[in-house]
N, CA and C atoms as an extended XYZ file, in Angstrom:
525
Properties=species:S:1:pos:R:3:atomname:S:1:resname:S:1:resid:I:1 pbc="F F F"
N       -91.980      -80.039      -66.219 N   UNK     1
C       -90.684      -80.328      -66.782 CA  UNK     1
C       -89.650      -79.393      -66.176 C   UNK     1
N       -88.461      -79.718      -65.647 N   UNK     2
C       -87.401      -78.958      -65.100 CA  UNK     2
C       -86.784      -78.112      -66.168 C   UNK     2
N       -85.926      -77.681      -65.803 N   UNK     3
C       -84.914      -76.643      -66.638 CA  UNK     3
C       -83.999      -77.142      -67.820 C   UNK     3
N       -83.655      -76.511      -69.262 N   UNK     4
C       -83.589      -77.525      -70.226 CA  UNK     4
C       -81.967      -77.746      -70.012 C   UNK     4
N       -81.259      -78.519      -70.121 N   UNK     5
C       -80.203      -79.328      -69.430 CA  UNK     5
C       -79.124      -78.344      -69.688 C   UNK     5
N       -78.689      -77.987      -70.993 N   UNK     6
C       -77.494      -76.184      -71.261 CA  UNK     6
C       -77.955      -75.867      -70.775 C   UNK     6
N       -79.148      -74.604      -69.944 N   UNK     7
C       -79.110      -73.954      -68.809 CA  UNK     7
C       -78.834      -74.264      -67.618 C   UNK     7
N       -79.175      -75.341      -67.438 N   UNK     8
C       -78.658      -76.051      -65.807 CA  UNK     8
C       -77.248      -76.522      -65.841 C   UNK     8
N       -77.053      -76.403      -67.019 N   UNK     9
C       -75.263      -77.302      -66.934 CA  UNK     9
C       -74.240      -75.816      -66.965 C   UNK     9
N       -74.971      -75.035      -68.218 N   UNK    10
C       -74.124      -74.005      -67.556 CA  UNK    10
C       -74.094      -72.951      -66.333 C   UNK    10
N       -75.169      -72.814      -65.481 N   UNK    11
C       -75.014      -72.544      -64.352 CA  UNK    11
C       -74.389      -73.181      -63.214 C   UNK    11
N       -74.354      -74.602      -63.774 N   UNK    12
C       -73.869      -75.025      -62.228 CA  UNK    12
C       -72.371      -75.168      -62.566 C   UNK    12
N       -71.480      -75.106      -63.651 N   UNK    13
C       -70.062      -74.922      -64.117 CA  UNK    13
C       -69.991      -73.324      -63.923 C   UNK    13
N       -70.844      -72.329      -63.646 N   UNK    14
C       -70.518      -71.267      -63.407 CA  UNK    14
C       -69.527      -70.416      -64.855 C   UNK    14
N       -70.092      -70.702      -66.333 N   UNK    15
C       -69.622      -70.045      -67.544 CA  UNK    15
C       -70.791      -69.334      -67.809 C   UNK    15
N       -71.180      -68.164      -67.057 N   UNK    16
C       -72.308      -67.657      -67.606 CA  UNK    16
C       -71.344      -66.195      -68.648 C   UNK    16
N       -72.622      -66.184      -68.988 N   UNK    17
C       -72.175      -64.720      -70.302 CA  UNK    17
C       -71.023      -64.106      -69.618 C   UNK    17
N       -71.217      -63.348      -68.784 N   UNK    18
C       -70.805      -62.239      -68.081 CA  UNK    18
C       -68.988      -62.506      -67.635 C   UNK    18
N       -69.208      -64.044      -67.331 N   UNK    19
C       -67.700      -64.798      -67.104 CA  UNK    19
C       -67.027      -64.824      -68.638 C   UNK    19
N       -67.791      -64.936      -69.395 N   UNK    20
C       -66.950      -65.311      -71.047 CA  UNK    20
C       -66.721      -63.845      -71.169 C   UNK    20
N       -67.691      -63.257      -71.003 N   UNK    21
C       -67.152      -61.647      -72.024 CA  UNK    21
C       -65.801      -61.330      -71.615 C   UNK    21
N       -65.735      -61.444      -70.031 N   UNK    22
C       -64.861      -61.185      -69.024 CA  UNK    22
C       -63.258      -61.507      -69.451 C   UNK    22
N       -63.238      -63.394      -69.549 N   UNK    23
C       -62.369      -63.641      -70.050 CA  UNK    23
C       -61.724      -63.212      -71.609 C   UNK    23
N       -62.235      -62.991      -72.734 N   UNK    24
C       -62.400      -63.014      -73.586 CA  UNK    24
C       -61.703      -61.294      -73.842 C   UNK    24
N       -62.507      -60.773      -72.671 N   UNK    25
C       -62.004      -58.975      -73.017 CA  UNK    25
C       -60.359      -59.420      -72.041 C   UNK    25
N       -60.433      -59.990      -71.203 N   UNK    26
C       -58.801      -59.577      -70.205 CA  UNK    26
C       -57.953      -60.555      -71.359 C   UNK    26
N       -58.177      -61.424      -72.048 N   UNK    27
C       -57.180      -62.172      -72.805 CA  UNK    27
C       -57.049      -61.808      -74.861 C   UNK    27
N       -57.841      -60.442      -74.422 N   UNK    28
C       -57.740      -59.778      -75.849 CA  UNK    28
C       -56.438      -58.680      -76.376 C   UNK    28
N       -56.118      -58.608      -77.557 N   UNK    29
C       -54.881      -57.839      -78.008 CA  UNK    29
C       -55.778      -56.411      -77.897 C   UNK    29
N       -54.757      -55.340      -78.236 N   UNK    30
C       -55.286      -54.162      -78.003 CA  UNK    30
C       -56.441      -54.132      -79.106 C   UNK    30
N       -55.418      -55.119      -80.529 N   UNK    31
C       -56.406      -54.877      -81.766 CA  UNK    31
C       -58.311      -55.508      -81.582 C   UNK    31
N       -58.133      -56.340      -80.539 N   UNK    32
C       -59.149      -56.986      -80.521 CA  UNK    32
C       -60.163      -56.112      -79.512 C   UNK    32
N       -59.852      -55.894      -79.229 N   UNK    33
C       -60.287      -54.853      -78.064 CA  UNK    33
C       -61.207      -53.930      -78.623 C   UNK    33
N       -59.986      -52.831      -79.455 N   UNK    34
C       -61.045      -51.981      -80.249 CA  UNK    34
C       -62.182      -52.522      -81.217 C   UNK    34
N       -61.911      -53.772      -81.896 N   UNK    35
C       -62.840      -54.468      -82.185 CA  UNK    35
C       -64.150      -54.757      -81.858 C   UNK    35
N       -63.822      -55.089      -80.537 N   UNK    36
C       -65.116      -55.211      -79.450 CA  UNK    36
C       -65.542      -53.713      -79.274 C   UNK    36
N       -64.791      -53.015      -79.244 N   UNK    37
C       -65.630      -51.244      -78.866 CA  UNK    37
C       -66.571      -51.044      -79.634 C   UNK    37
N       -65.928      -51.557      -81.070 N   UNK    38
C       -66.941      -50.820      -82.385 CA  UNK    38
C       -68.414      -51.971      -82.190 C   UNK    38
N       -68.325      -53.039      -82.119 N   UNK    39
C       -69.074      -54.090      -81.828 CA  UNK    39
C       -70.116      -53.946      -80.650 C   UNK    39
N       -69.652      -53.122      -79.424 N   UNK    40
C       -70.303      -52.724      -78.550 CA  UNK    40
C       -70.979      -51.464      -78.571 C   UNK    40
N       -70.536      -50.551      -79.417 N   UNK    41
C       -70.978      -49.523      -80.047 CA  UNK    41
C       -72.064      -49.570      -80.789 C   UNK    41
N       -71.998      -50.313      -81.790 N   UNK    42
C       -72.907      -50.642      -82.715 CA  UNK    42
C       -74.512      -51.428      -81.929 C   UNK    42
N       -73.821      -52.492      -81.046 N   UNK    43
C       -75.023      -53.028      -80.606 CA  UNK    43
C       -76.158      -51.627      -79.210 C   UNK    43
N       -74.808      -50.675      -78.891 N   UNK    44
C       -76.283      -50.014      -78.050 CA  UNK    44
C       -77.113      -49.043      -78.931 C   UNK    44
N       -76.049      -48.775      -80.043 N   UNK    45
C       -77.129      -48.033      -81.057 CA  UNK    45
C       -78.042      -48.270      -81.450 C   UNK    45
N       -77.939      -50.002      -81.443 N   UNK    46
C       -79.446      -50.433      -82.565 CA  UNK    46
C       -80.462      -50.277      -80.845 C   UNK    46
N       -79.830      -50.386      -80.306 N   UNK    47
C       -80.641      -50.772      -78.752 CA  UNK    47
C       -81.603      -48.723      -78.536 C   UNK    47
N       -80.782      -47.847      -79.023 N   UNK    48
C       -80.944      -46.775      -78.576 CA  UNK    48
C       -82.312      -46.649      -79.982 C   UNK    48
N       -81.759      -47.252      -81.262 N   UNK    49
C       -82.615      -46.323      -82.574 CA  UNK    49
C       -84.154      -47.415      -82.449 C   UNK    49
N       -83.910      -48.694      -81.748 N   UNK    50
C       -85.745      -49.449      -81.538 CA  UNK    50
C       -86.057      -48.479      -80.090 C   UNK    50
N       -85.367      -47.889      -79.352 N   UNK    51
C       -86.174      -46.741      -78.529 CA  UNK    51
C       -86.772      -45.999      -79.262 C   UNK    51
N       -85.457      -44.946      -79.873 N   UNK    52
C       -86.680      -44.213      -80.717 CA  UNK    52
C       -87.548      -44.581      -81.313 C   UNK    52
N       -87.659      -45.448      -82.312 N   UNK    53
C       -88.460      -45.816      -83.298 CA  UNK    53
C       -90.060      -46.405      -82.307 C   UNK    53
N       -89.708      -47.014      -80.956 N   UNK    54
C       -91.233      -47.162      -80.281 CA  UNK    54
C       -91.029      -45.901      -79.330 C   UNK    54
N       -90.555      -45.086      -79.579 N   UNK    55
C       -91.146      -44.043      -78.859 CA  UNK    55
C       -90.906      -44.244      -76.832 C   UNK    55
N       -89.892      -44.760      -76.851 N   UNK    56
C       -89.583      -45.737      -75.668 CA  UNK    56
C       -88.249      -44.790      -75.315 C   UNK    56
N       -87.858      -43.918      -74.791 N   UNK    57
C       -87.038      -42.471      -75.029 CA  UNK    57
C       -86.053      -42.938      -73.744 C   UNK    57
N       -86.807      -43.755      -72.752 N   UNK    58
C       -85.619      -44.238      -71.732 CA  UNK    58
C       -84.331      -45.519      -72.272 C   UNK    58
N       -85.519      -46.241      -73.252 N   UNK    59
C       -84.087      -47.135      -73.806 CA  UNK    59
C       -83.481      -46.565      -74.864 C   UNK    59
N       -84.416      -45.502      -75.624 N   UNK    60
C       -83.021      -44.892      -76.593 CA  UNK    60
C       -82.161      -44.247      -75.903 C   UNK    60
N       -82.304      -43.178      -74.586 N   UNK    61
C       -81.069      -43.070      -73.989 CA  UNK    61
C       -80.261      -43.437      -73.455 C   UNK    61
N       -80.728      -44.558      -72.943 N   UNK    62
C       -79.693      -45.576      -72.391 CA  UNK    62
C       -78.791      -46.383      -73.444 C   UNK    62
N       -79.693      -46.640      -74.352 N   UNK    63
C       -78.403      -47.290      -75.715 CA  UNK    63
C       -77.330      -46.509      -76.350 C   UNK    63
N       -78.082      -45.296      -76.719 N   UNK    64
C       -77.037      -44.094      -77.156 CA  UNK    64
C       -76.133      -43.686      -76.352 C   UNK    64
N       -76.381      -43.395      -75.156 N   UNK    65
C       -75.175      -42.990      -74.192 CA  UNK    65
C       -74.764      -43.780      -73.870 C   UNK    65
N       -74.831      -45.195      -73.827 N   UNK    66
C       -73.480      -45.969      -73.602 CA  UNK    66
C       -72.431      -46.083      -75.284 C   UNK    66
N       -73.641      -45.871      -76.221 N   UNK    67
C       -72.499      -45.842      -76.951 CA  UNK    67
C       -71.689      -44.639      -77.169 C   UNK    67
N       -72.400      -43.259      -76.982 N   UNK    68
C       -71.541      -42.650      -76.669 CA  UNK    68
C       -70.358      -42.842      -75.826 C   UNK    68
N       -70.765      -43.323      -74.591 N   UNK    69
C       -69.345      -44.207      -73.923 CA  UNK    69
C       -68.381      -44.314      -74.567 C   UNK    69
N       -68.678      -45.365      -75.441 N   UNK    70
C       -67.862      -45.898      -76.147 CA  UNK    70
C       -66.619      -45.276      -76.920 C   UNK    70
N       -67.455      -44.431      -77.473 N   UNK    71
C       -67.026      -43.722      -78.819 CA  UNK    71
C       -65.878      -42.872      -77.814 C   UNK    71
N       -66.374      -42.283      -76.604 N   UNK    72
C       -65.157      -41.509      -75.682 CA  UNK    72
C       -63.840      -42.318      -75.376 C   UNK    72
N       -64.463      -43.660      -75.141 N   UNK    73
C       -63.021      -44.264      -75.203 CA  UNK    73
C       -62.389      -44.635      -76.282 C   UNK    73
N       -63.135      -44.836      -77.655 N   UNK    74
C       -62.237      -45.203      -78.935 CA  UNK    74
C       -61.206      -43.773      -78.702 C   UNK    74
N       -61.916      -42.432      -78.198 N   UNK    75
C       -60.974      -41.386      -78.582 CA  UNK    75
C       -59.864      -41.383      -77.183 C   UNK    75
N       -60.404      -41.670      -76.284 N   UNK    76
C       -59.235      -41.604      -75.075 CA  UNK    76
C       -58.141      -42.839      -75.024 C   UNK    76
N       -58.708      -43.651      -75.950 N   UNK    77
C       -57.908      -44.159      -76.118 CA  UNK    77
C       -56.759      -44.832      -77.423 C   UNK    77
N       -56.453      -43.375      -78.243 N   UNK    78
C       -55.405      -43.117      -78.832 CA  UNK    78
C       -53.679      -42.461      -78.429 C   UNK    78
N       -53.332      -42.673      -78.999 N   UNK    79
C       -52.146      -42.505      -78.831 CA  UNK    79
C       -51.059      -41.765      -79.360 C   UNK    79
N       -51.721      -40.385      -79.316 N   UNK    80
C       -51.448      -39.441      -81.072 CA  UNK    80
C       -49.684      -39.455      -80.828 C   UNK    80
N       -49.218      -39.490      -79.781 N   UNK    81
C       -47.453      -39.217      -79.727 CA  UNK    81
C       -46.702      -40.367      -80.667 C   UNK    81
N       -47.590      -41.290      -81.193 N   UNK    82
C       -47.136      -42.185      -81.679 CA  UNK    82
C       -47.262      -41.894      -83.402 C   UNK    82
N       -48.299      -41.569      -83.788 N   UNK    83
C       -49.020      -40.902      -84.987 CA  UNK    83
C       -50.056      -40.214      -84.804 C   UNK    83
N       -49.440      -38.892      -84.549 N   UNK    84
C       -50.175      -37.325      -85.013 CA  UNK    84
C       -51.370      -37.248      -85.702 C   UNK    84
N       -50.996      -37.593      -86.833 N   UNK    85
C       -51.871      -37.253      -87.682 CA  UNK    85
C       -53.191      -37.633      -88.037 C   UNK    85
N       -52.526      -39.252      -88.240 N   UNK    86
C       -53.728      -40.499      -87.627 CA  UNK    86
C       -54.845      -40.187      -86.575 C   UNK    86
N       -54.056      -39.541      -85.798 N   UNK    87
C       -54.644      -39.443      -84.615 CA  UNK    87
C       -55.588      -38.647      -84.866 C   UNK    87
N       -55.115      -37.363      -85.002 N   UNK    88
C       -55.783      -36.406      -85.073 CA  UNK    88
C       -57.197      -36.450      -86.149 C   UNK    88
N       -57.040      -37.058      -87.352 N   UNK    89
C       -57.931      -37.090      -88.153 CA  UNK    89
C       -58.875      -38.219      -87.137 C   UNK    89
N       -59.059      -39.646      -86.866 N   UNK    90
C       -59.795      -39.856      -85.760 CA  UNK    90
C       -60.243      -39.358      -85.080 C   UNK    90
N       -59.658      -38.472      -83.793 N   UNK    91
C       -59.912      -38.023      -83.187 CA  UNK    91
C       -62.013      -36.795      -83.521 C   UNK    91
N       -61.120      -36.598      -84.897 N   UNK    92
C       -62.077      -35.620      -85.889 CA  UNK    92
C       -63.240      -36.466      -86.082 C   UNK    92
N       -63.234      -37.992      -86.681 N   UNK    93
C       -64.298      -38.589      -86.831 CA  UNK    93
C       -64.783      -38.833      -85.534 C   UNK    93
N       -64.293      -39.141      -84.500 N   UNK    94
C       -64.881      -39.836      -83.751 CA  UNK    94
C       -66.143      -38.688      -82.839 C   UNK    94
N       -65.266      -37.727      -82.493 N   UNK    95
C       -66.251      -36.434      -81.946 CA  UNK    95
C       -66.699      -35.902      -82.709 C   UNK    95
N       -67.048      -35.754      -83.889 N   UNK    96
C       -68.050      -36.069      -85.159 CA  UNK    96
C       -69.289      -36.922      -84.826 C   UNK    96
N       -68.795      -38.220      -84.701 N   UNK    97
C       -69.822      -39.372      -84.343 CA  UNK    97
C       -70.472      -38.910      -82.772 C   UNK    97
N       -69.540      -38.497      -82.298 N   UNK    98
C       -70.189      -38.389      -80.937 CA  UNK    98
C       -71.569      -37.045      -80.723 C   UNK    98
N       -70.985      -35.998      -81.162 N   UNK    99
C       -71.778      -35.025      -81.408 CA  UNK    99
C       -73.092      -35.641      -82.151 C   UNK    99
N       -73.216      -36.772      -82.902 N   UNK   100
C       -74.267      -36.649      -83.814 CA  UNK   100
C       -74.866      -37.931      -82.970 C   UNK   100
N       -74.410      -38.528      -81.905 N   UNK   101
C       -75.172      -39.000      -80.913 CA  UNK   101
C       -76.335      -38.197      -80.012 C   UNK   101
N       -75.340      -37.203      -79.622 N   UNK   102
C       -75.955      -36.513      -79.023 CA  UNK   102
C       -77.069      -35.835      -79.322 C   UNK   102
N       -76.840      -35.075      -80.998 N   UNK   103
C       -77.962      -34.867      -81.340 CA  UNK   103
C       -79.332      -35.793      -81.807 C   UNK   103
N       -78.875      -36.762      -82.097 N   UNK   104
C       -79.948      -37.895      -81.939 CA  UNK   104
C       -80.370      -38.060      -80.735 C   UNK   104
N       -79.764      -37.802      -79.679 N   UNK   105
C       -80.612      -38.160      -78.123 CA  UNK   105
C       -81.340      -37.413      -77.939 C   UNK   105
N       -81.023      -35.694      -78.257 N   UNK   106
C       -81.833      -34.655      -77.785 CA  UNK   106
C       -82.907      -33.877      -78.593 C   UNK   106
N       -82.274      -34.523      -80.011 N   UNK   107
C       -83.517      -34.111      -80.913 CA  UNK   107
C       -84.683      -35.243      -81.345 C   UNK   107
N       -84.231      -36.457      -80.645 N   UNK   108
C       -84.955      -38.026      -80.588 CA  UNK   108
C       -85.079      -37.970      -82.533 C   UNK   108
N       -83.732      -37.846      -82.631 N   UNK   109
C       -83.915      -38.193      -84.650 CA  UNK   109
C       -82.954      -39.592      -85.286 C   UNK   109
N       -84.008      -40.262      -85.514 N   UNK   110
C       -83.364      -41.985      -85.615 CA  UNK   110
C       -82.262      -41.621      -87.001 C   UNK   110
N       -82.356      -40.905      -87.865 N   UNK   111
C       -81.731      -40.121      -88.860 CA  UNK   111
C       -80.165      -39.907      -88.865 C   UNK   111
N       -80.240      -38.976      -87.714 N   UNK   112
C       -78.679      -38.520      -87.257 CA  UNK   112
C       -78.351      -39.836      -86.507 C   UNK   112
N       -78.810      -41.003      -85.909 N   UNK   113
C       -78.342      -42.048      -85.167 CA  UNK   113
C       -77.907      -42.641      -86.216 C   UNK   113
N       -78.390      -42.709      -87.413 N   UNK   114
C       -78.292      -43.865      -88.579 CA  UNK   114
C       -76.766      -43.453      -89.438 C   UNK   114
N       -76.629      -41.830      -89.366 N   UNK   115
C       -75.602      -41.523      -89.812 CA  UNK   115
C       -74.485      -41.806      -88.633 C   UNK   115
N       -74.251      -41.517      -87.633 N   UNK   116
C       -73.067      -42.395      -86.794 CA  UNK   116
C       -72.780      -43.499      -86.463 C   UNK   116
N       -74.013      -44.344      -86.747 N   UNK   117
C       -73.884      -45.877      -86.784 CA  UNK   117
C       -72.841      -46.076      -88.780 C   UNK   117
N       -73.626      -45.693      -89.507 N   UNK   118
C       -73.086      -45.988      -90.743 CA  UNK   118
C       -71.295      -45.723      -90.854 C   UNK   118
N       -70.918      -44.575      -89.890 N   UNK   119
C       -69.545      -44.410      -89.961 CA  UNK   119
C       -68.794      -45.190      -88.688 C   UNK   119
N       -69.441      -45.996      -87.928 N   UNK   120
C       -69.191      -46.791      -86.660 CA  UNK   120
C       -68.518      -47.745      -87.425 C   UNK   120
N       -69.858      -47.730      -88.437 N   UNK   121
C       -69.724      -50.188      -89.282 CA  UNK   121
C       -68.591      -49.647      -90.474 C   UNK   121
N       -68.569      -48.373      -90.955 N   UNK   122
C       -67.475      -48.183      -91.490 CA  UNK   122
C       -65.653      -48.438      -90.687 C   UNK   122
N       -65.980      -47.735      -89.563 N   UNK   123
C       -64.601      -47.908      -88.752 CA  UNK   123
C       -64.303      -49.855      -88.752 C   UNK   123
N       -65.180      -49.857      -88.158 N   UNK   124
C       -65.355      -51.535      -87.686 CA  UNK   124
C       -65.176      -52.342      -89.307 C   UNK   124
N       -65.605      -52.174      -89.872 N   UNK   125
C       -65.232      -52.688      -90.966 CA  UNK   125
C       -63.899      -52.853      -91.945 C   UNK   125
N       -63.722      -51.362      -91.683 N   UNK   126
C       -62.156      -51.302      -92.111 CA  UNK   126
C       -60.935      -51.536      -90.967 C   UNK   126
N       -61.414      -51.677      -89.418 N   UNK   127
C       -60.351      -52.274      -88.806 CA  UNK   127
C       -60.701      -53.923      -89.313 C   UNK   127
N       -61.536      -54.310      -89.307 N   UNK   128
C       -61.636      -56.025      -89.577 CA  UNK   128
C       -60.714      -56.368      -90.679 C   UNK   128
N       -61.251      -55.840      -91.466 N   UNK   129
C       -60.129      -55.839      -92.865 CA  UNK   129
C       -58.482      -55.669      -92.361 C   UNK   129
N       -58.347      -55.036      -92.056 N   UNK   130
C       -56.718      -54.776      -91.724 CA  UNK   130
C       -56.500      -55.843      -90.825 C   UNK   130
N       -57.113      -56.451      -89.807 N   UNK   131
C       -56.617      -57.177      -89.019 CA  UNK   131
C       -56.491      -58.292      -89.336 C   UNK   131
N       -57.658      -58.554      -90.821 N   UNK   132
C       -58.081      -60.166      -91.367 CA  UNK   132
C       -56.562      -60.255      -92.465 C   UNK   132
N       -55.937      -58.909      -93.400 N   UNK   133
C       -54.744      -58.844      -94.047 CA  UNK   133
C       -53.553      -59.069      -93.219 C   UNK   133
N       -53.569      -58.784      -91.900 N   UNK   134
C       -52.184      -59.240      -91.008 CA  UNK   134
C       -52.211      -60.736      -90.685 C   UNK   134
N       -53.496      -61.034      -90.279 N   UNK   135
C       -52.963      -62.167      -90.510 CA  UNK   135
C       -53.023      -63.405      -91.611 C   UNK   135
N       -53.600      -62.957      -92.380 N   UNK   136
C       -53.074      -63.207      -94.101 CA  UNK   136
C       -51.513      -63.355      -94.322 C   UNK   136
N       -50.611      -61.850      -94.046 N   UNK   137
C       -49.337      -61.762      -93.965 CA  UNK   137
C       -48.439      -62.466      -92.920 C   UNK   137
N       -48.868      -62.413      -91.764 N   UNK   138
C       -48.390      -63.474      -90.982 CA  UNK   138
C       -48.640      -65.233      -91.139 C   UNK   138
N       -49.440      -65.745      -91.633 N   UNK   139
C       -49.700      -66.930      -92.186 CA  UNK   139
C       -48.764      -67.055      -93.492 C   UNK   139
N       -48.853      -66.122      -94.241 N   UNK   140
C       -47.815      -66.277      -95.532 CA  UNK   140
C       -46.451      -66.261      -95.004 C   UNK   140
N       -45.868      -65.252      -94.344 N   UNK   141
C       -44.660      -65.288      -93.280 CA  UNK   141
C       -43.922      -66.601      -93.042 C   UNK   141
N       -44.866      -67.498      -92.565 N   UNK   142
C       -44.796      -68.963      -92.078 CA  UNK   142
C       -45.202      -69.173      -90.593 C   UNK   142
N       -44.711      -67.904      -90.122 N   UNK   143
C       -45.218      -67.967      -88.495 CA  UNK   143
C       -46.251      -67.376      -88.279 C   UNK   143
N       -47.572      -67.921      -88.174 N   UNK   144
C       -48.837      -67.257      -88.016 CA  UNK   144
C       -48.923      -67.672      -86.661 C   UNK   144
N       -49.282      -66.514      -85.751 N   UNK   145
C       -49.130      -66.190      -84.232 CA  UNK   145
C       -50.426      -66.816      -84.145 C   UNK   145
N       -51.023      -66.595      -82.916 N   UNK   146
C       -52.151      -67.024      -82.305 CA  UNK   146
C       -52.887      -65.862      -82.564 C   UNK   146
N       -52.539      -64.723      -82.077 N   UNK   147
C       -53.809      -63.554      -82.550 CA  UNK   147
C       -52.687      -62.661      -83.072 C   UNK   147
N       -53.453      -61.615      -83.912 N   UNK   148
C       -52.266      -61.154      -85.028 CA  UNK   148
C       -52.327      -59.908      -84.465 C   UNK   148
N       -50.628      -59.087      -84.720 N   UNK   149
C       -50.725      -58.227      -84.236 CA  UNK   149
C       -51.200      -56.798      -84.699 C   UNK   149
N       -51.778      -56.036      -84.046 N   UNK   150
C       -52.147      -54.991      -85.138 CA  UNK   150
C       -51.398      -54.755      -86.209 C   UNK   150
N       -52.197      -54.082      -87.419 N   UNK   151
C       -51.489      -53.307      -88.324 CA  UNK   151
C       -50.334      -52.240      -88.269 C   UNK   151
N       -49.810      -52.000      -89.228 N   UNK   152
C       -48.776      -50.557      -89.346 CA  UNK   152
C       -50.035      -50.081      -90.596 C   UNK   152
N       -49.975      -48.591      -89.957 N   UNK   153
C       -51.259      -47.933      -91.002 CA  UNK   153
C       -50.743      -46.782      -91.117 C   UNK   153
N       -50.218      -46.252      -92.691 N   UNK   154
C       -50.132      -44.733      -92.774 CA  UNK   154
C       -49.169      -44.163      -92.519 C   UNK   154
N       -47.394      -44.899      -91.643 N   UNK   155
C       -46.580      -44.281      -91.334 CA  UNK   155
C       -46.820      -44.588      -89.851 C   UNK   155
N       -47.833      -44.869      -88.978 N   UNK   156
C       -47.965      -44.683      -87.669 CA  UNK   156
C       -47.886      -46.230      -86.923 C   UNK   156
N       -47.767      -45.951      -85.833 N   UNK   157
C       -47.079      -47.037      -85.124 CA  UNK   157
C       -45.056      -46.731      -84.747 C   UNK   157
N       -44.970      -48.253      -84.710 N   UNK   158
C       -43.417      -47.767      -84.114 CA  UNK   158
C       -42.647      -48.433      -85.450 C   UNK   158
N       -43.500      -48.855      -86.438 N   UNK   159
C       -42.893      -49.178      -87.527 CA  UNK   159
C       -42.515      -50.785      -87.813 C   UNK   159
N       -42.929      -51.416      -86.252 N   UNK   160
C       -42.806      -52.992      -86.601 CA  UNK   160
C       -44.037      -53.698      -87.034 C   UNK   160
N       -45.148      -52.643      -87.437 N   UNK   161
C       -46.772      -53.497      -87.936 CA  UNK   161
C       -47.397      -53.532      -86.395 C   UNK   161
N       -47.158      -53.183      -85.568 N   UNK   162
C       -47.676      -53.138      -84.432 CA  UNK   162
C       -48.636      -51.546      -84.029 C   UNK   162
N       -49.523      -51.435      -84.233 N   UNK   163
C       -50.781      -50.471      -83.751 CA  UNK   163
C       -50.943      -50.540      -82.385 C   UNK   163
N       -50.526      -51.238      -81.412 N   UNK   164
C       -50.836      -51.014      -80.168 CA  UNK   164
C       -50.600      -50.182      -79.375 C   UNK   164
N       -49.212      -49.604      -80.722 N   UNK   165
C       -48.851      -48.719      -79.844 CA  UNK   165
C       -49.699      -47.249      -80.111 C   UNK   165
N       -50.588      -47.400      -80.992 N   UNK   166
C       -51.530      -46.142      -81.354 CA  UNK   166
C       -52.593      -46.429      -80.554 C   UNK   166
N       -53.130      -47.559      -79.477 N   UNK   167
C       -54.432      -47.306      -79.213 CA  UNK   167
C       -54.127      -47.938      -77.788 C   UNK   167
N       -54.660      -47.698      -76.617 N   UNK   168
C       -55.012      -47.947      -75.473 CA  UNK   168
C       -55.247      -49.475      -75.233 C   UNK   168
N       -55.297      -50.092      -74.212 N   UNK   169
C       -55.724      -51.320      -73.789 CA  UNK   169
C       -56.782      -51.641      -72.979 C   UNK   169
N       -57.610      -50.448      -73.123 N   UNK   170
C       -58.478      -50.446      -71.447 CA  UNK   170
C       -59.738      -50.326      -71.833 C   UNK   170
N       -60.432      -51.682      -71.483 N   UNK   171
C       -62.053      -51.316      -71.873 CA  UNK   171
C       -62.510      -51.662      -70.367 C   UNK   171
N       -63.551      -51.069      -70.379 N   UNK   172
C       -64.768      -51.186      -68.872 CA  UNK   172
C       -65.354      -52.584      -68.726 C   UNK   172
N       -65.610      -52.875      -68.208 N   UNK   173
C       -66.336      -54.350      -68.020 CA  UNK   173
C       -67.766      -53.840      -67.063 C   UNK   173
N       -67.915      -52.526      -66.941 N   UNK   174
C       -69.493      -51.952      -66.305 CA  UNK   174
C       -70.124      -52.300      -67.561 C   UNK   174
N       -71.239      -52.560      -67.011 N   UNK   175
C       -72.623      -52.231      -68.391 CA  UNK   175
C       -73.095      -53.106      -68.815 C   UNK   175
């Protein structure tokens, strides 16, 4: 029997994974973006904590340090001149999280991985929320955009509900 017909149809249209993520990350808002960080974060962790857990120490480091990756760019890519403070307290969680990567890589403790994942799905969770209330508010508005624009959180931003201007636009497409 040949190849089952979605695999052959999508290879020969040339939409493989790698083309969607592609599109999907270059036609994303900043808000969506970080979205995907925490999302990409989360998935090399679980990838790094079934290393540890089989004792398989090359794929827990390889999962953890890309999400460490990650976590370097949630922080490089803030925007504290915009909100200080914001910033700064992030900044605090995030090299928090990162440090306790690390020590999960080098002390191989699924433990400390479980505690920076738990404050990862926390971040990720509470950006979802804010982004799922904007556009709540923009639908009530009357003009509900196509993708909504970040939140105003805390005083920070430029004060029009727009967060983009607190976070970077730049994710990697390596990996």
């Amino acid at each position: 029997m040949g190849k089952p017909i979605g695999i052959h149809m999508m290879n020969q249209s040339g939409n493989s994974p790698k083309a969607y993520l592609r599109t999907k990350i270059l036609t994303a808002t900043p808000a969506e973006l970080r979205l995907m960080l925490f999302d990409g974060a989360l998935r090399f962790a679980e990838q790094g904590r079934e290393g540890l857990q089989q004792k398989n120490y090359e794929q827990a480091y390889n999962g953890i340090s890309r999400c460490q990756d990650i976590v370097l760019e949630l922080i490089n890519s803030l925007k504290p001149e915009h909100a200080p403070d914001l910033c700064e307290k992030l900044t605090a969680l995030y090299t928090f999280i990162y440090t306790r990567l690390v020590s999960a890589t080098t002390e191989r403790n699924v433990e400390m991985l479980d505690e920076a994942v738990a404050l990862l799905r926390y971040e990720r969770e509470t950006w979802q929320l804010v982004l799922n209330q904007l556009a709540q508010e923009n639908a009530s508005a009357g003009g509900m955009q196509q993708t909504p624009k970040p939140p105003h959180m805390n005083g920070a931003g430029d004060g029009s509900g727009n967060t983009s201007s607190l976070v970077g636009g730049k994710v990697s497409l390596r990996g």
